[in-house]
C-alpha positions as CSV (number, residue, x, y, z in Angstrom):
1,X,72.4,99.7,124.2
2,X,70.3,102.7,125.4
3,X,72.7,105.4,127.4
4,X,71.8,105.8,131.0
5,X,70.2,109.2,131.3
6,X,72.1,111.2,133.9
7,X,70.1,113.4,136.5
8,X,70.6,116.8,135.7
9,X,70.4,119.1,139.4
10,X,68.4,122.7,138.2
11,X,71.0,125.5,138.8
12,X,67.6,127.2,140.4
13,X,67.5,125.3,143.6
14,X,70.7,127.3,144.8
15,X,69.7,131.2,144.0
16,X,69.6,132.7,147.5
17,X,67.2,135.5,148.2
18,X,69.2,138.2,147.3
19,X,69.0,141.4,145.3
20,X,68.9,140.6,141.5
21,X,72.2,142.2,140.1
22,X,71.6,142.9,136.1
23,X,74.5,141.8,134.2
24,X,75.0,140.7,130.4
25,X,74.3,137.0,129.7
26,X,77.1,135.1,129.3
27,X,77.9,133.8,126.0
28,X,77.4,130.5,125.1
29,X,80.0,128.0,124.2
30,X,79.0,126.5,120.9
31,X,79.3,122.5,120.9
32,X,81.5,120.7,117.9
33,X,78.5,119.2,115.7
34,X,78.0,115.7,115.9
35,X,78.1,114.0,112.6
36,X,75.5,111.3,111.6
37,X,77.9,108.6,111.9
38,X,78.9,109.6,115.7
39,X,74.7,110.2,116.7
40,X,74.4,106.5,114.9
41,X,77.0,104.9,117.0
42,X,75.6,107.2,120.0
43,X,71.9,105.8,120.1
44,X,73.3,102.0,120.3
45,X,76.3,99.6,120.1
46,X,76.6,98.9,116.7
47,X,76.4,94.8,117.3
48,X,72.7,95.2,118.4
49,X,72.0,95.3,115.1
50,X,72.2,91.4,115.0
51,X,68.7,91.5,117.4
52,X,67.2,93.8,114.5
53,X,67.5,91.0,111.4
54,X,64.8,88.8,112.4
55,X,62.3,91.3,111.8
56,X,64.4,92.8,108.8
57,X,64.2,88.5,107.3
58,X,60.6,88.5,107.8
59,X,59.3,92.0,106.7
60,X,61.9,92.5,103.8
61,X,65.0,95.2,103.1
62,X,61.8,98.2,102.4
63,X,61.5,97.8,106.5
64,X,65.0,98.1,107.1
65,X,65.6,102.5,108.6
66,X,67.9,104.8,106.4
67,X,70.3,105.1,109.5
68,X,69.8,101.0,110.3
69,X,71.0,100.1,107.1
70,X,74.1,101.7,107.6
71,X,75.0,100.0,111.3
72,X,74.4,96.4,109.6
73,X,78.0,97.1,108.1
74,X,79.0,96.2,111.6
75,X,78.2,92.6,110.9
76,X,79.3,92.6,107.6
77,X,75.9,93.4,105.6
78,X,76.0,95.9,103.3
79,X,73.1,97.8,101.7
80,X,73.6,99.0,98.0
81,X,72.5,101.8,96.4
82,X,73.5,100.6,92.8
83,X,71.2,97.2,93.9
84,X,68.6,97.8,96.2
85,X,67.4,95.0,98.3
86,X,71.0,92.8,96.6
87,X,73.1,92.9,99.6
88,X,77.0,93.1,99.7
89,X,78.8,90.5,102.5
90,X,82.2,90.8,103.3
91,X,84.0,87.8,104.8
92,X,86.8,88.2,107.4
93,X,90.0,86.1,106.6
94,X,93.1,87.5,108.7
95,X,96.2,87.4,106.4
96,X,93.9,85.8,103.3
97,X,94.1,81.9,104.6
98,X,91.4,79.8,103.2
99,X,90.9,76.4,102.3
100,X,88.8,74.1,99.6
101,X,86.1,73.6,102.1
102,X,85.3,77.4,102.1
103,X,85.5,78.2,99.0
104,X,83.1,75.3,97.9
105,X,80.8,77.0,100.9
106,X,81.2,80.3,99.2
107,X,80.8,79.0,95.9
108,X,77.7,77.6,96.9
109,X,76.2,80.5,98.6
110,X,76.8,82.9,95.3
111,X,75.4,80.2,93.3
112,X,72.2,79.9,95.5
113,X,71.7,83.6,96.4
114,X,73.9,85.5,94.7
115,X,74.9,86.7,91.0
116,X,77.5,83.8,90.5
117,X,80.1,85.5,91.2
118,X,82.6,87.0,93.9
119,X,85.5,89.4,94.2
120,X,88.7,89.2,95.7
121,X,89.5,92.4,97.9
122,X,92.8,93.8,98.4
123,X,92.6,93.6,102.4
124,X,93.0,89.3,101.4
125,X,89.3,89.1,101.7
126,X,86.4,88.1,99.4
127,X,83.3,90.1,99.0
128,X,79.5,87.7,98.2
129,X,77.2,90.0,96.2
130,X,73.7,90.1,95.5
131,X,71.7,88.2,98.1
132,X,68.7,89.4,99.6
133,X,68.1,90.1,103.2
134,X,65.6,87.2,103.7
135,X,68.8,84.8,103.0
136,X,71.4,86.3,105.4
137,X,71.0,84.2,108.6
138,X,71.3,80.9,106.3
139,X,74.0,82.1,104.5
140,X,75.9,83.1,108.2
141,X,75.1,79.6,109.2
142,X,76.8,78.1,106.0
143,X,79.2,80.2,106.9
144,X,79.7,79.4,110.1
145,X,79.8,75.4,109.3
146,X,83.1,76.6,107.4
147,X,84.9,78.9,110.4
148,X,84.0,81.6,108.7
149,X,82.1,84.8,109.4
150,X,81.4,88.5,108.5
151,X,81.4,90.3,112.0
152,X,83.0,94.3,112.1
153,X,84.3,93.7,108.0
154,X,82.6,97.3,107.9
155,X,81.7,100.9,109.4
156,X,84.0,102.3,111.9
157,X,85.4,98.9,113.1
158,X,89.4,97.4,113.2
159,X,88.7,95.7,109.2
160,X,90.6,92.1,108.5
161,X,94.4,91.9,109.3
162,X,96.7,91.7,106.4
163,X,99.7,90.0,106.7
164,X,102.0,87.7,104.4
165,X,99.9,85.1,102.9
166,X,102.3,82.6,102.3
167,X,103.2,82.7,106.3
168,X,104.4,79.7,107.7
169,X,105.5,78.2,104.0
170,X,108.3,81.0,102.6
171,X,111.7,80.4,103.3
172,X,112.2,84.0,103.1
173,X,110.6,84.9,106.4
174,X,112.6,85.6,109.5
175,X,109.4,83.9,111.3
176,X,105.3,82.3,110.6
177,X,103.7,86.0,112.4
178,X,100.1,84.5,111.0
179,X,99.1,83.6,114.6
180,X,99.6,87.6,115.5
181,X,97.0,88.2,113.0
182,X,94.7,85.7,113.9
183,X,95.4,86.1,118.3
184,X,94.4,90.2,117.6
185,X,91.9,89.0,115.3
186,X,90.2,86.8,118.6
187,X,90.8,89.4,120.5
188,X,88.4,91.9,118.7
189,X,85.9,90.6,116.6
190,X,82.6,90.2,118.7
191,X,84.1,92.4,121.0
192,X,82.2,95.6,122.0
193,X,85.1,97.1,123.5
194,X,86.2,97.6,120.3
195,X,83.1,98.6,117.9
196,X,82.7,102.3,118.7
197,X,86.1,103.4,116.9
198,X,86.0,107.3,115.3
199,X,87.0,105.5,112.0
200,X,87.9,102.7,110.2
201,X,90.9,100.5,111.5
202,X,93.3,99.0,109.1
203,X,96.5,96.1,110.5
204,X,99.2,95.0,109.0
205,X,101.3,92.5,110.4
206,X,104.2,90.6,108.9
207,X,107.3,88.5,109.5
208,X,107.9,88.0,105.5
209,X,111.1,89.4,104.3
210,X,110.0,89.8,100.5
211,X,107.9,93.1,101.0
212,X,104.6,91.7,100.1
213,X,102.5,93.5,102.4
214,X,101.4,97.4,102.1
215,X,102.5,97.9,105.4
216,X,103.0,101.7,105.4
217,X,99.4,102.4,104.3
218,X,98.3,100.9,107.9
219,X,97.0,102.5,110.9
220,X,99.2,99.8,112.6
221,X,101.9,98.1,110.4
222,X,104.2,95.4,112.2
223,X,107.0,94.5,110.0
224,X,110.1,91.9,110.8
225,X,112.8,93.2,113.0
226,X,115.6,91.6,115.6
227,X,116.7,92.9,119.1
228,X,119.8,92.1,121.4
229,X,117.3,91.4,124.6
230,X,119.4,90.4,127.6
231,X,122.3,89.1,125.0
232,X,120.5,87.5,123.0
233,X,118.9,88.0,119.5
234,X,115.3,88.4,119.5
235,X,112.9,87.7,116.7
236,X,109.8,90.2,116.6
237,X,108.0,93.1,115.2
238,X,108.7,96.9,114.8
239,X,105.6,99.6,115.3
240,X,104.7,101.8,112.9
241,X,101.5,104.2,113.1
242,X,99.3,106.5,111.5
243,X,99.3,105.2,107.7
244,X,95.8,105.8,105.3
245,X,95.0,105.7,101.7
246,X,91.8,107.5,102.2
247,X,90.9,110.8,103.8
248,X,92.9,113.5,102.4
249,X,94.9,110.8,100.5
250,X,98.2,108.3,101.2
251,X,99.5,109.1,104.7
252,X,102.7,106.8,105.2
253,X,102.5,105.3,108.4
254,X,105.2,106.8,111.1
255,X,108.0,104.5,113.1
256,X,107.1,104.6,116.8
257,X,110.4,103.6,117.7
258,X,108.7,100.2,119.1
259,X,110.2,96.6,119.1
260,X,107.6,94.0,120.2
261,X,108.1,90.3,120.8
262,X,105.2,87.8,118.8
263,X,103.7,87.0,122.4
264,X,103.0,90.4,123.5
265,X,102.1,91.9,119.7
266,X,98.2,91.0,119.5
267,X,97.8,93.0,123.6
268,X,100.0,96.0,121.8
269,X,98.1,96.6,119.0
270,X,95.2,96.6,121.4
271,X,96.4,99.2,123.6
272,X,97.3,101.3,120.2
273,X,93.5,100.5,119.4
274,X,92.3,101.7,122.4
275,X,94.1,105.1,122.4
276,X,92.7,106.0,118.9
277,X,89.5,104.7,120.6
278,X,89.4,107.0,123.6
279,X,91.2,110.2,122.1
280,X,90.9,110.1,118.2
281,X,89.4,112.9,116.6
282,X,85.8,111.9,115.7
283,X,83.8,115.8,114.3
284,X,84.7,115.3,110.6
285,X,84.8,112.4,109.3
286,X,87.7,112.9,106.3
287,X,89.7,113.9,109.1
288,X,89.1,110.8,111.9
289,X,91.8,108.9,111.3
290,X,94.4,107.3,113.6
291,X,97.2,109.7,111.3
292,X,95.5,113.2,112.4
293,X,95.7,112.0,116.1
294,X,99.2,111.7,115.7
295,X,99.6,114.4,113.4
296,X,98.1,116.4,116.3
297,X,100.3,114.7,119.2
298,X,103.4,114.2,117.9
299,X,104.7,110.5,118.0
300,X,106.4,111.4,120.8
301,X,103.5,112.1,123.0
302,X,101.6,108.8,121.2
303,X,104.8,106.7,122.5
304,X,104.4,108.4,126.1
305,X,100.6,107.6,126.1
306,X,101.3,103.8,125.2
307,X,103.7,103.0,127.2
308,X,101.4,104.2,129.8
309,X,98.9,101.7,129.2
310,X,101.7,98.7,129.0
311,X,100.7,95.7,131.5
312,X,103.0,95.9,134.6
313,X,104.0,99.6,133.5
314,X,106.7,97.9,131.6
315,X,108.8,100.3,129.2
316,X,108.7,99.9,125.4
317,X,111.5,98.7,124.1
318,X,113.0,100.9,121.4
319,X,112.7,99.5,117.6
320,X,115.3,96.8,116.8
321,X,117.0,96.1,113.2
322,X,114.8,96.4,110.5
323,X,115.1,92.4,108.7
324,X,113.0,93.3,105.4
325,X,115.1,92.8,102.2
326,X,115.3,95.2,99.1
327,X,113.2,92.6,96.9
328,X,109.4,92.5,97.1
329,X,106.9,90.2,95.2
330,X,103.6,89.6,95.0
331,X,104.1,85.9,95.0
332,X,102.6,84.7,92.0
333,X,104.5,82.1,90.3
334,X,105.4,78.4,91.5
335,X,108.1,79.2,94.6
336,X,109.6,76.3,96.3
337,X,108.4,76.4,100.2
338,X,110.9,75.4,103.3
339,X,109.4,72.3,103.4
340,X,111.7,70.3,100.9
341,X,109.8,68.7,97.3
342,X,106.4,71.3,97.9
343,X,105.7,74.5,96.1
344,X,103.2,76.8,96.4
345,X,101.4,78.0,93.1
346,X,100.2,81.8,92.9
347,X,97.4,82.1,90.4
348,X,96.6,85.5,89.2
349,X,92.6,86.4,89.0
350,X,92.1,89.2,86.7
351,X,90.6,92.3,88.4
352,X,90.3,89.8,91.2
353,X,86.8,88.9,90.2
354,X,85.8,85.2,90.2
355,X,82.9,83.0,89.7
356,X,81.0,80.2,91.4
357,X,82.5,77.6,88.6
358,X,86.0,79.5,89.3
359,X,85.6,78.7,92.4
360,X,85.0,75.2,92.7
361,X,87.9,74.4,90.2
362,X,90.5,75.8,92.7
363,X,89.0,74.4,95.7
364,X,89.1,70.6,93.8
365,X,93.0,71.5,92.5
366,X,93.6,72.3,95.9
367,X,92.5,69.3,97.1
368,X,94.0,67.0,94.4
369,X,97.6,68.9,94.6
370,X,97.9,70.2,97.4
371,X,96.2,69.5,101.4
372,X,93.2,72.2,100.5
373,X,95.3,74.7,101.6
374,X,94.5,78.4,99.9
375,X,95.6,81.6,100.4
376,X,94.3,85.1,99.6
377,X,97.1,88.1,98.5
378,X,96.9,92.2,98.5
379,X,97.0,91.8,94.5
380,X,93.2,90.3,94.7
381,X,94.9,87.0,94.0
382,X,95.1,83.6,95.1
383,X,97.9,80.5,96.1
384,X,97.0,76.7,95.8
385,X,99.7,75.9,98.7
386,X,101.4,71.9,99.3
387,X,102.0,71.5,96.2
388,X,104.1,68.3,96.0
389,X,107.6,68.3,92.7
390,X,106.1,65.1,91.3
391,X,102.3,67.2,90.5
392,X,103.6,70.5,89.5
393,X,103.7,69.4,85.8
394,X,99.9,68.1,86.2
395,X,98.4,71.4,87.7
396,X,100.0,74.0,85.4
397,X,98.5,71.5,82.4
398,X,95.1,72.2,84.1
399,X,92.4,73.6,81.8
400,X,91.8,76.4,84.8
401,X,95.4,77.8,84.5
402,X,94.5,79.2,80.9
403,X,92.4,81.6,83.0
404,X,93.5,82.0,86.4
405,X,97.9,82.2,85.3
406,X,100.8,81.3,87.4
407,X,102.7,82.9,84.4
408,X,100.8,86.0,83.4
409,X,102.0,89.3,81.2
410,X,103.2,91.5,83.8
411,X,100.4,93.9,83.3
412,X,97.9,91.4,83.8
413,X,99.8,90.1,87.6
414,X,100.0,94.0,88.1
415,X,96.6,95.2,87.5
416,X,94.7,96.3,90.8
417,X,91.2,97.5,90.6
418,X,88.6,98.4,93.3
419,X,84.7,97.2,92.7
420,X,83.8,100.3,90.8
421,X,80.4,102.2,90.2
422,X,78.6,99.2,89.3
423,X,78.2,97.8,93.1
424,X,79.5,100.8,95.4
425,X,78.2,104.1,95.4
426,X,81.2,106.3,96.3
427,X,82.7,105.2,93.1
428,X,82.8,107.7,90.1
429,X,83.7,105.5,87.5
430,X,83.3,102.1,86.4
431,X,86.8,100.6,87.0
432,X,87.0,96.5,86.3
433,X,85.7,96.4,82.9
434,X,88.5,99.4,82.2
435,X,91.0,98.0,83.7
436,X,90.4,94.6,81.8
437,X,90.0,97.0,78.7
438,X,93.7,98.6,78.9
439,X,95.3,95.4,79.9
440,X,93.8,93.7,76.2
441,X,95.3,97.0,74.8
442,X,98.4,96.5,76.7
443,X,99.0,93.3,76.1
444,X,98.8,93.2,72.5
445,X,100.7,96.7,71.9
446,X,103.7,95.9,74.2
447,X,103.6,92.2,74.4
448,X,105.5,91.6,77.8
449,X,107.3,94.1,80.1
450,X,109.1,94.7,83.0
451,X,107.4,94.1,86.2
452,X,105.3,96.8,87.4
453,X,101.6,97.6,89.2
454,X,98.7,99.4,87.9
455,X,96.4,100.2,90.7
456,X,92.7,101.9,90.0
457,X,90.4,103.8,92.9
458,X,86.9,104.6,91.4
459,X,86.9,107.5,94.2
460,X,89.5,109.1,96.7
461,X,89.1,106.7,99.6
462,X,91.4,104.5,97.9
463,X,90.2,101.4,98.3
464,X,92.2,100.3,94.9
465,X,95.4,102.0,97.0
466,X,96.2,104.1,93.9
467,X,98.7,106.0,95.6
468,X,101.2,103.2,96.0
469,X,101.4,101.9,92.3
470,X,103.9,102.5,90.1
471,X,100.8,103.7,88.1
472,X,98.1,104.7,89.9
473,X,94.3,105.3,88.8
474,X,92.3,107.6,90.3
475,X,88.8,107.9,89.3
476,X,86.7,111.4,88.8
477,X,83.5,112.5,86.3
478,X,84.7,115.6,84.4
479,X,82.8,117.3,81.4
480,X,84.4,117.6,77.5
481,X,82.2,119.9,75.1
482,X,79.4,119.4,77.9
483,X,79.1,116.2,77.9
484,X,79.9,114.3,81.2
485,X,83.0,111.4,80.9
486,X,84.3,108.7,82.6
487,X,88.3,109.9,83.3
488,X,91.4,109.6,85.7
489,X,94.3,111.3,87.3
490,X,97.3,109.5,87.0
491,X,99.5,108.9,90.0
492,X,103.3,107.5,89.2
493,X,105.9,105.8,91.2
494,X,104.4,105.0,94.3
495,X,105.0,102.2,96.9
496,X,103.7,101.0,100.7
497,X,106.5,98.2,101.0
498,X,110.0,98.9,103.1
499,X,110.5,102.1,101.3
500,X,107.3,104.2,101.4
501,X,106.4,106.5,98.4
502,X,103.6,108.8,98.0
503,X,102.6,108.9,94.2
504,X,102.9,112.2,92.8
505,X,100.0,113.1,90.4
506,X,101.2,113.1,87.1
507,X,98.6,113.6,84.8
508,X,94.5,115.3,85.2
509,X,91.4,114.8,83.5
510,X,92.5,111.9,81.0
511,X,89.7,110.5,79.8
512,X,88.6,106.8,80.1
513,X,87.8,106.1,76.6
514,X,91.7,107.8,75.4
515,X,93.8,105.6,78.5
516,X,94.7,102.6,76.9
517,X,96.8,104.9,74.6
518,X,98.5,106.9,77.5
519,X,99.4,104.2,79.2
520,X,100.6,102.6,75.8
521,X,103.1,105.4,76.5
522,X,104.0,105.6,80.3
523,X,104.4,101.6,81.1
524,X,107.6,101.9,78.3
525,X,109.3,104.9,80.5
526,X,108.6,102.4,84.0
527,X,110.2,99.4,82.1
528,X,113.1,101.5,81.5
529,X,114.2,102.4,84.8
């Protein structure tokens, strides 16, 4: 969408004939420079780009403009600099739910068109790889047949909405908040309103009491609470703001002092959109997040500016008590769920990389155990759900649960790791085959520990969230007798759950190939405490 061109009214027209009075020229104000992401989103919406992939299908990805192949990551498309012309998809799945018919869908796609394989994101999404441009309508209309799509997973839009992915099935919930997730979720995707944000736009939102969502790394984290409301105790969310992994690093999110009720969460989170929307900072880019707004407000002043926006002028209610227990857990394992003689099964994908055969086998075990019913988690791994007492001895006897474990060493269920140099160019490092390197090392030097997470980053955006594991990864290239290495900083003692922890950085410049050994000697100390 082309922006009207406003008239501009010459100054000249009103100079009256008078004498000329010398004087020195005023000085001029110098504009803020407008960064290539904010011209991009300037020329057009970035949706339009749909109108451009017809020609982009039938002349190839060579056709496709520099700055166009950027704005398809507002439907999901990703150019790649590692692969040209093999395209990245990500798929939008608010608080990871899934089911057998889409991953057989997905399966298929990656088969047809892609390298066979797919990865598991920690935002509960999965990522296709590999498909060329010429394929990308079919593969949104197999997607499609599924309810599934791609729209604003990308670019400066609101990303998929985490959120418990056992919702709805846990005992240990004080409520199912999955329809939060999804009614926001309605509310933005396709929506232009909401597609010319100064930055990415990360939601949490959670009614499970086990801490198994990184809430305090989200722009906007909603996390169980209750509230005396007219006498009564009411079920619903507390507000938090402001919280990134990215962009100068962890930023925990901040309490707004904000109770919300289920049925009024999705238009909140809105509003909260649309302030970062209409004031966020948006000249430099590492510094365009929702946190420096608030940073540069004060919550105070955020509050005041949200309340103003609130339907009816109705005041915010102030936060209520805070339900989340002292326990977290990633929910892998078999757990019984509130519905008596079912149990859901949490299998445990290593790296969270799967392929197409992979794929198929949990889509028929979820079938044959269970009602097709899958979820997605934050650890990059996945739940066969409905799973009835009288089958629970037949699926764990499965040839697939020799690869996918509900009963893995803990440094396998706590290993994190982002896709790495191989398929995203902000990496430094490679980061899956590493990880899977130290947890072999691990495993056979330590046997089994204590619980405890391993999280790698190839780069400082942090999309491995680094900076909230107990050990945390950090990727960087750095040069030993001149020679330029693979190596980390190490981060230890982090956490996003109920009580927020910024990592301090513990170690610099250790080299990939010697990790395996120094971690050999830090996962001891963590078991010990």
């Amino acid at each position: 969408m082309n922006l009207a061109k406003k008239e501009v009214i010459s100054t000249s027209r009103l100079v009256r004939s008078t004498p000329s009075v010398i004087s020195a020229p005023a000085p001029k104000e110098r504009k803020p420079k407008i960064n290539s992401a904010e011209l991009l989103k300037r020329e057009k919406n970035g949706l339009e780009v749909i109108n451009d992939i017809p020609n982009y299908i039938r002349n190839g990805w060579e056709s496709i403009p520099l700055n166009e192949r950027d704005r398809l990551k507002w439907v999901g498309v990703f150019y790649r600099k590692q692969t040209p012309g093999a395209f990245m998809m990500r798929l939008r799945m608010s608080s990871g739910f899934s089911n057998s018919e889409q991953f057989r869908a997905i399966a298929e796609i990656s088969e047809a068109h892609g390298p066979g394989f797919v990865d598991l994101t920690t935002r509960q999404q999965i990522q296709l790889r590999g498909f060329a441009i010429e394929n990308v309508q079919h593969i949104w209309n197999r997607l499609e047949e599924v309810g599934l799509g791609s729209l604003q997973t990308g670019f400066d839009n609101i990303r998929g909405v985490i959120g418990c992915p056992i919702a709805g099935l846990t005992p240990n919930e004080l409520f199912d908040a999955s329809h939060v997730g999804r009614e926001f979720t309605k509310l933005i995707v396709g929506n232009k309103e909401f597609t010319d944000l100064p930055r990415k736009f990360n939601v949490g939102i959670t009614g499970c009491l086990d801490n198994c969502t990184h809430t305090a790394s989200q722009d906007i984290a909603l996390t169980p609470a209750v509230k005396e409301i007219d006498g009564q105790e009411t079920n619903g969310f507390n507000v938090a703001v402001g919280g990134k992994m990215g962009s100068g690093g962890y930023t925990v999110a901040q309490p707004l002092d904000v109770f919300v009720i289920p049925e009024e969460a999705a238009v909140l989170c809105a509003d909260i959109t649309r302030i970062f929307r209409d004031h966020g900072p948006r000249t430099a880019r590492k510094k365009s997040r929702l946190a420096f707004l608030i940073a540069d407000w004060g919550i105070e002043k955020f509050r005041k500016e949200l309340e103003g926006r609130r339907h009816k002028k109705q005041p915010l209610l102030t936060a209520g008590k805070d339900m989340r227990g002292k326990k977290k857990t990633d929910h892998t394992g078999i757990f019984s769920q509130k519905e008596p003689q079912l149990n859901y099964v949490g299998l445990v994908v290593p790296v969270g990389r799967m392929t197409t055969a992979q794929l198929l086998e949990v889509a028929r075990l979820a079938d044959e155990y269970g009602n097709g019913d899958i979820r997605l988690t934050q650890g990059q791994n996945l739940i066969i759900a409905n799973v009835p007492d009288t089958k629970i001895g037949d699926i764990t006897a499965e040839p697939l649960l020799q690869e996918l474990r509900y009963d893995p060493s803990e440094i396998m269920r706590g290993t994190v790791s982002c896709t790495g140099i191989d398929y995203c160019h902000f990496s430094l490092i490679e980061t899956k085959e590493r990880a899977m390197e130290s947890i072999r090392h691990l495993e056979a030097k330590l046997g089994n520990t204590k619980p405890l997470t391993v999280h790698w980053s190839g780069c400082p955006n942090g999309c491995g969230n680094h900076a909230a594991a107990d050990i945390g990864l950090l990727g960087k290239r750095i040069k030993i007798d001149g020679v330029v290495t693979d190596a980390v900083d190490v981060f230890f003692k982090g956490d996003a759950g109920a009580h927020p922890k910024i990592a301090p950085k513990l170690l610099e410049n250790v080299p990939c190939d010697d990790l395996p050994q120094v971690l050999e000697g830090l996962v001891p100390y963590l078991s010990r405490r």
